[in-house]
C-alpha positions as CSV (number, residue, x, y, z in Angstrom):
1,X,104.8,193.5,98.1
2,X,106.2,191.9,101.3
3,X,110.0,191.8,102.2
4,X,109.9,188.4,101.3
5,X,109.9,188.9,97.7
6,X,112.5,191.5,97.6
7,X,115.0,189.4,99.3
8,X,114.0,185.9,97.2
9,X,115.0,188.9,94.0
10,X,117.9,190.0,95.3
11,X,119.2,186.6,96.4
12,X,118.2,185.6,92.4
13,X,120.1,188.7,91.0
14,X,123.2,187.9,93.1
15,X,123.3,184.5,91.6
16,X,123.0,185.4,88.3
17,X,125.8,188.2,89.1
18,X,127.8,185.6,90.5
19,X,127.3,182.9,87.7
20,X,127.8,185.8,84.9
21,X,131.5,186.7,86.1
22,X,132.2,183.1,87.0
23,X,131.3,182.2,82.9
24,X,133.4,185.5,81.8
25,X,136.3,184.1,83.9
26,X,136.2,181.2,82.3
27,X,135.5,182.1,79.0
28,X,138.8,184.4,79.5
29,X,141.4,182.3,80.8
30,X,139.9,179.5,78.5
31,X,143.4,177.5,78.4
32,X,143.6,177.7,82.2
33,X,139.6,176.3,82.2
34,X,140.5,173.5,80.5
35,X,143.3,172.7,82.6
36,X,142.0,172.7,85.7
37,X,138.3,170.9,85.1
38,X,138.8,168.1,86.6
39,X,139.8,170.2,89.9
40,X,136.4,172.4,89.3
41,X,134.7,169.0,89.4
42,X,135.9,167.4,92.5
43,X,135.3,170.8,94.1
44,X,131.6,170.8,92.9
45,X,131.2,167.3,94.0
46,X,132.9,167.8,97.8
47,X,129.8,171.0,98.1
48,X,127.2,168.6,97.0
49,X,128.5,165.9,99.4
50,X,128.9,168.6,102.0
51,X,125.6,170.1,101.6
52,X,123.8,166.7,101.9
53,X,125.3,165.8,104.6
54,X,125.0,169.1,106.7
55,X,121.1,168.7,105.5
56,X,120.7,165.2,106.8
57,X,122.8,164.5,109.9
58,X,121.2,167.3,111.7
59,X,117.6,165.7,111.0
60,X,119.1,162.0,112.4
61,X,120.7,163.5,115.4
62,X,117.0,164.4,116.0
63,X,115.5,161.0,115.4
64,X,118.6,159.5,117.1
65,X,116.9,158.2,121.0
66,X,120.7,158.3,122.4
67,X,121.5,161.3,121.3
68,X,122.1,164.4,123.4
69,X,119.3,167.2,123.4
């Protein structure tokens, strides 16, 4: 198998290593979970705003005629 597939595996195993402890820590410090959800929330949200935008402005700087090469 090429080195792409063992790097798409390991990149999957990290995220499930990543999302495991992040449950566990949650599941622990339930009362702090709670607490705090509407901050995990706003956090998620600003990554998905973040993450579109660093996808799309790129792409209209390109179509842009005025802008700078």
């Amino acid at each position: 198998m090429d080195n792409t597939f063992w790097m798409a595996l390991a990149a999957s195993a990290a995220a499930a290593v990543v999302t495991t402890l992040g449950i566990l820590t949650i599941r622990r410090f339930a009362d702090w979970g709670q607490r705090h959800t509407a901050y995990f929330m706003c956090v998620a949200a600003g990554v998905l705003i973040a993450a579109s935008f660093l996808h799309i402005v790129p792409r209209a700087i390109a179509m842009s005629p005025g802008a700078p090469a």
